[in-house]
Backbone as JSON Lines, residues from 0, in Angstrom:
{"i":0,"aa":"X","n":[6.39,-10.11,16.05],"ca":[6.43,-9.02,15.1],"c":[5.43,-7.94,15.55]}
{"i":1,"aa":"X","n":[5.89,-6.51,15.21],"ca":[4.88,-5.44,15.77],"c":[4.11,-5.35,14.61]}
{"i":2,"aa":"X","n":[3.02,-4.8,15.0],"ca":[1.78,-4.18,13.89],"c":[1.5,-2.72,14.21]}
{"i":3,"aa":"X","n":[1.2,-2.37,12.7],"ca":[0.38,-0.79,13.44],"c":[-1.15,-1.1,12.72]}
{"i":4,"aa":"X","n":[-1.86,-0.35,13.31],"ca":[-3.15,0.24,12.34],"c":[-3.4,0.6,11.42]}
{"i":5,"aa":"X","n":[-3.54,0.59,10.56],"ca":[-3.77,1.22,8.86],"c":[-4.74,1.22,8.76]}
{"i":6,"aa":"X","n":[-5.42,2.73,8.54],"ca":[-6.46,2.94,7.53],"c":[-5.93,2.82,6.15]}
{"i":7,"aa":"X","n":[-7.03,2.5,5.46],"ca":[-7.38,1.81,4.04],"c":[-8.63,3.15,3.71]}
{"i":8,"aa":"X","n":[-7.72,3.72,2.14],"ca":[-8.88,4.73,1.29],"c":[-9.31,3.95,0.2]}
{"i":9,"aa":"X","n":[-10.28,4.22,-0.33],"ca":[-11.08,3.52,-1.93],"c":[-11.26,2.25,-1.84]}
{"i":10,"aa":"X","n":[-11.67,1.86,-2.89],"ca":[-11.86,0.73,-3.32],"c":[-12.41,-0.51,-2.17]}
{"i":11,"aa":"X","n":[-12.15,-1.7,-2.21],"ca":[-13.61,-2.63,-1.35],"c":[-13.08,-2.4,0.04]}
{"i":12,"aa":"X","n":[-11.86,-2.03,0.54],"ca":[-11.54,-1.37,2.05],"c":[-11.59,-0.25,2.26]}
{"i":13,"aa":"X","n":[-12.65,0.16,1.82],"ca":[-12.95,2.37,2.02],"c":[-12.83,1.86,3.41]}
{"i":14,"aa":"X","n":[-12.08,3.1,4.35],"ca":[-12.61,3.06,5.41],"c":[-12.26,1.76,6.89]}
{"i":15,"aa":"X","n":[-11.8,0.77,6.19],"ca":[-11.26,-0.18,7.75],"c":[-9.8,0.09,7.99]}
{"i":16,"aa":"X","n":[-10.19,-0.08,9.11],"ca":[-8.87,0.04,9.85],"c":[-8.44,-1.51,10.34]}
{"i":17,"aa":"X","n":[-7.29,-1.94,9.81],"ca":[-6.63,-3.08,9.57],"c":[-5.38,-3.48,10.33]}
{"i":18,"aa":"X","n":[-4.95,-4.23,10.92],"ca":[-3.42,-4.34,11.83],"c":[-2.43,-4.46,10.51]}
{"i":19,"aa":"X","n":[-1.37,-3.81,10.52],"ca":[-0.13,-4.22,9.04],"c":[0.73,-4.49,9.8]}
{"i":20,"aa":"X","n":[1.68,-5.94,9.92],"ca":[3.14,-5.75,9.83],"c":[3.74,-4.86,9.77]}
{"i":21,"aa":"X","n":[4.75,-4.54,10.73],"ca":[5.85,-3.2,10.03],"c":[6.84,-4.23,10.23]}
{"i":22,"aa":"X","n":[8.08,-3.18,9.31],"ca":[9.14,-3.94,9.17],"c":[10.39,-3.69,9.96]}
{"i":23,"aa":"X","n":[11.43,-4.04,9.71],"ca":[12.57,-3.62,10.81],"c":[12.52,-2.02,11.11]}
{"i":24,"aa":"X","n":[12.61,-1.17,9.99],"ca":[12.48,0.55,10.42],"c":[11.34,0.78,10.86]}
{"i":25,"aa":"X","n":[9.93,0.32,10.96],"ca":[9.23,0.73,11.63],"c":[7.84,0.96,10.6]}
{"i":26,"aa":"X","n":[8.07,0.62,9.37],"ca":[7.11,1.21,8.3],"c":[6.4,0.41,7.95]}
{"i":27,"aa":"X","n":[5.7,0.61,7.25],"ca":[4.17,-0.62,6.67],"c":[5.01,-0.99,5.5]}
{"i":28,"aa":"X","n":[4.77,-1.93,4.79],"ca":[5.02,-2.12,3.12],"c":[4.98,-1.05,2.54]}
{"i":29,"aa":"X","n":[5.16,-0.84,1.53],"ca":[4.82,0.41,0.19],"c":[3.65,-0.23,0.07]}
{"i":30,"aa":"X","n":[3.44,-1.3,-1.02],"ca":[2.33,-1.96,-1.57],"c":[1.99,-2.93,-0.44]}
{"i":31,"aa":"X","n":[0.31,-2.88,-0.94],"ca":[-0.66,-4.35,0.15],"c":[-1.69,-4.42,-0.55]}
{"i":32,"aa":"X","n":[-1.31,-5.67,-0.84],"ca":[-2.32,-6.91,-1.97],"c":[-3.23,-7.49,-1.27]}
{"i":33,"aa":"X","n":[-4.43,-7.29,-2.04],"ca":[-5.7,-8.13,-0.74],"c":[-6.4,-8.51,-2.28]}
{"i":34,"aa":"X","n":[-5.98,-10.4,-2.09],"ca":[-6.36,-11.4,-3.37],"c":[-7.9,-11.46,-2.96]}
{"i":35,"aa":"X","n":[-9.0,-11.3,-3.61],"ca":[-10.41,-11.65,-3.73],"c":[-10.51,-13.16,-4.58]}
{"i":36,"aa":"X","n":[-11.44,-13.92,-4.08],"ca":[-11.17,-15.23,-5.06],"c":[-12.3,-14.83,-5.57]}
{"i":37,"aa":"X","n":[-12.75,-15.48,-7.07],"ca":[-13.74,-15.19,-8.07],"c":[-15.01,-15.96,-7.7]}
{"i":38,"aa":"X","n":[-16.21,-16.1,-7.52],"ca":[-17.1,-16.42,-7.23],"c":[-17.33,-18.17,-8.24]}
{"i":39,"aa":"X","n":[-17.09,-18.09,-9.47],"ca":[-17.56,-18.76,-10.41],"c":[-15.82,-19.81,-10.12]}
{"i":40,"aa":"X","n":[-15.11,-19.62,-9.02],"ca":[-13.77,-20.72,-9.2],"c":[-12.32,-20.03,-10.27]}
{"i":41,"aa":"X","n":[-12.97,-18.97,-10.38],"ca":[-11.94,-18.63,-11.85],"c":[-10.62,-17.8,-10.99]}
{"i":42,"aa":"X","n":[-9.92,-17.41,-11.63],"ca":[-8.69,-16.71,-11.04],"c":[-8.79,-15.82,-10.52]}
{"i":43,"aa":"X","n":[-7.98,-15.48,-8.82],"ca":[-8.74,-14.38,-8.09],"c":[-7.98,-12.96,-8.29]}
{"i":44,"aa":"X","n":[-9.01,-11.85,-8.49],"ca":[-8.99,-10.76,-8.44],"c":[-8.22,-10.24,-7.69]}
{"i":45,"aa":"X","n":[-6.78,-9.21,-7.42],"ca":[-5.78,-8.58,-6.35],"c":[-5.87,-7.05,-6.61]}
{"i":46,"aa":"X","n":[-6.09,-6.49,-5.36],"ca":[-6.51,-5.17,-5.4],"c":[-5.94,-5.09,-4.42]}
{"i":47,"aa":"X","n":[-5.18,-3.61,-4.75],"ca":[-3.53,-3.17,-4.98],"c":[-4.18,-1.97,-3.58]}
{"i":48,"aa":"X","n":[-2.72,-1.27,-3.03],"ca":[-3.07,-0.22,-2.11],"c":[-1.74,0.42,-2.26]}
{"i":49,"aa":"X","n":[-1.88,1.71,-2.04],"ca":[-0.43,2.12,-2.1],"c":[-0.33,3.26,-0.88]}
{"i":50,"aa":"X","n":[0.7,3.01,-0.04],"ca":[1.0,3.52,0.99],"c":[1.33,4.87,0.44]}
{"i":51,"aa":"X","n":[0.43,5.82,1.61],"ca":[0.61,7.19,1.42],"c":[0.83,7.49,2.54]}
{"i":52,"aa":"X","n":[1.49,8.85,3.53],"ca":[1.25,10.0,4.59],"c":[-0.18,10.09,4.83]}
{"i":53,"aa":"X","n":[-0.24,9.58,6.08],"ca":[-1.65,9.83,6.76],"c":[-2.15,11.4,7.1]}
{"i":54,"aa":"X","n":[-1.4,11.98,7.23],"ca":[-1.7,12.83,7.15],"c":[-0.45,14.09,8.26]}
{"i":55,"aa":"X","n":[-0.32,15.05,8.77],"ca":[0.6,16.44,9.49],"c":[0.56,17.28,10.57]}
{"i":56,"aa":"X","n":[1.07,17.26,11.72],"ca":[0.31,17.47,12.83],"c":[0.67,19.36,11.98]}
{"i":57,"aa":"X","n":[-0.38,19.74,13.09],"ca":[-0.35,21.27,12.75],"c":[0.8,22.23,13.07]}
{"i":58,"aa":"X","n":[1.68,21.77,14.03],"ca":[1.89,22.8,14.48],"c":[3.72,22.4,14.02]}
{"i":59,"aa":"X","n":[4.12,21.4,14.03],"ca":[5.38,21.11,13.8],"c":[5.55,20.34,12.54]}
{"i":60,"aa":"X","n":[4.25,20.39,11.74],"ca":[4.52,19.25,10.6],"c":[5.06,17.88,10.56]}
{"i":61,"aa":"X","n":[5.08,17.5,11.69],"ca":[5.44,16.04,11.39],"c":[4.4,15.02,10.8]}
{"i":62,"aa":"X","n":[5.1,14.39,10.59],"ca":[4.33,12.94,9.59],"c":[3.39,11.96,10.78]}
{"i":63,"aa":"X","n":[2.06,12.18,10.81],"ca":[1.08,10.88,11.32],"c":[1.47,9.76,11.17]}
{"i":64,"aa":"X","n":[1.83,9.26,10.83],"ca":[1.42,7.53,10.55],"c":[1.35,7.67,8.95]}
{"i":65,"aa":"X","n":[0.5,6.37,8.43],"ca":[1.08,5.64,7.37],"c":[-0.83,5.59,6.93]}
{"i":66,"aa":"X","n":[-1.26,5.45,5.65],"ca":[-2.41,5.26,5.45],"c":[-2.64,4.04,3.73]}
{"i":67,"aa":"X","n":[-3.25,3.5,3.32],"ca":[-2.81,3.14,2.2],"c":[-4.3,3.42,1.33]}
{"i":68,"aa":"X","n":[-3.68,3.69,-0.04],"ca":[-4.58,4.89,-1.09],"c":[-5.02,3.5,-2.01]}
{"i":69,"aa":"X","n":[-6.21,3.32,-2.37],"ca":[-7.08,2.42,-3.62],"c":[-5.56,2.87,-4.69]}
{"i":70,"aa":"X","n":[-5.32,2.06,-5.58],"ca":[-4.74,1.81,-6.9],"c":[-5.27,1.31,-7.87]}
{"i":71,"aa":"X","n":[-6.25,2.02,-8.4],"ca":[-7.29,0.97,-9.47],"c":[-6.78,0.27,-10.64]}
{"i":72,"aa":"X","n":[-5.25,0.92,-11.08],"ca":[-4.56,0.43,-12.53],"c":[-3.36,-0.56,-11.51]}
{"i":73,"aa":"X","n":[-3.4,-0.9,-10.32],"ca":[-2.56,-1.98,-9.94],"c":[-1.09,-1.6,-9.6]}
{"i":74,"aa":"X","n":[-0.35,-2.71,-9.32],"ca":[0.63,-2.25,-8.76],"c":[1.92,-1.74,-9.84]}
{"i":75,"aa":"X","n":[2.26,-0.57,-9.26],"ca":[3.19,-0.53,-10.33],"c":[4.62,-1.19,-10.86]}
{"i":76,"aa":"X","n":[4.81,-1.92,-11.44],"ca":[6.42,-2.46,-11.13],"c":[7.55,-1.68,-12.01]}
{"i":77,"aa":"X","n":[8.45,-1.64,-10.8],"ca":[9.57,-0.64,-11.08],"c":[11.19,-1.61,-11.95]}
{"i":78,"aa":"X","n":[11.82,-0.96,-12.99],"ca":[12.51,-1.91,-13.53],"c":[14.1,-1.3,-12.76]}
{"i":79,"aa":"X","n":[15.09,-2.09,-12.33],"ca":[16.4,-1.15,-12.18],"c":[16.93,-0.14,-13.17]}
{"i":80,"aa":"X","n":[17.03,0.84,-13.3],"ca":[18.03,1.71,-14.27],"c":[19.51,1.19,-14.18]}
{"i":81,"aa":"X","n":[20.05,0.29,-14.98],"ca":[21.9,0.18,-14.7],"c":[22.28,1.04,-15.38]}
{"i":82,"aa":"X","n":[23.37,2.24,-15.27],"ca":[24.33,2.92,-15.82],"c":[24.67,2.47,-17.7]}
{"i":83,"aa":"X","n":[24.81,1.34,-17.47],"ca":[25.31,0.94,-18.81],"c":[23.98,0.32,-19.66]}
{"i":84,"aa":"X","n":[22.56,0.13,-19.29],"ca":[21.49,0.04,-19.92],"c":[20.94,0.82,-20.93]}
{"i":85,"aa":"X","n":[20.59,0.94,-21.93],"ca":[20.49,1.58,-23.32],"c":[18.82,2.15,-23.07]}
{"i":86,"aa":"X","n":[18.69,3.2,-23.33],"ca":[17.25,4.12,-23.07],"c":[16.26,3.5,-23.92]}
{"i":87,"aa":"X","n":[15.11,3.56,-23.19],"ca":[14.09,2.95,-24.0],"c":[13.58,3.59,-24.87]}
């Protein structure tokens, strides 16, 4: 399997640069969970990242690479919309 580099913004990975899995197209995950276990044995802590645009080259705008952003309220989970599902 290939890896790329990911920088990591906020939270306890400000700042490392990490190998990620990519997947068949070539991309990192959306989300990357990094479980902390609790000191005292208790249930471990998961702190969330959410893949953003690293950033634009200048001159043609293309897309850098892949970077992933702190999520302090966690991951978000998305529900399907079906056609025939009644509005919340």
């Amino acid at each position: 399997m290939r890896s790329e580099n990911t920088t990591f913004r906020g939270g306890p990975l400000d700042g490392r640069v990490l190998p990620v899995l990519v997947g068949a197209t070539g991309h990192p995950p959306k989300w990357y969970e990094v479980p902390v276990p609790a000191a005292d044995g208790g249930p471990a802590t998961v702190h969330a990242y959410r893949r953003v645009p690293a950033g634009y080259s200048k001159r043609l705008g293309v897309q850098r690479g892949w970077a992933y952003e702190y999520a302090p309220e966690g991951r978000e989970r998305r529900t399907p919309k079906w056609p025939w599902s009644k509005p919340s």
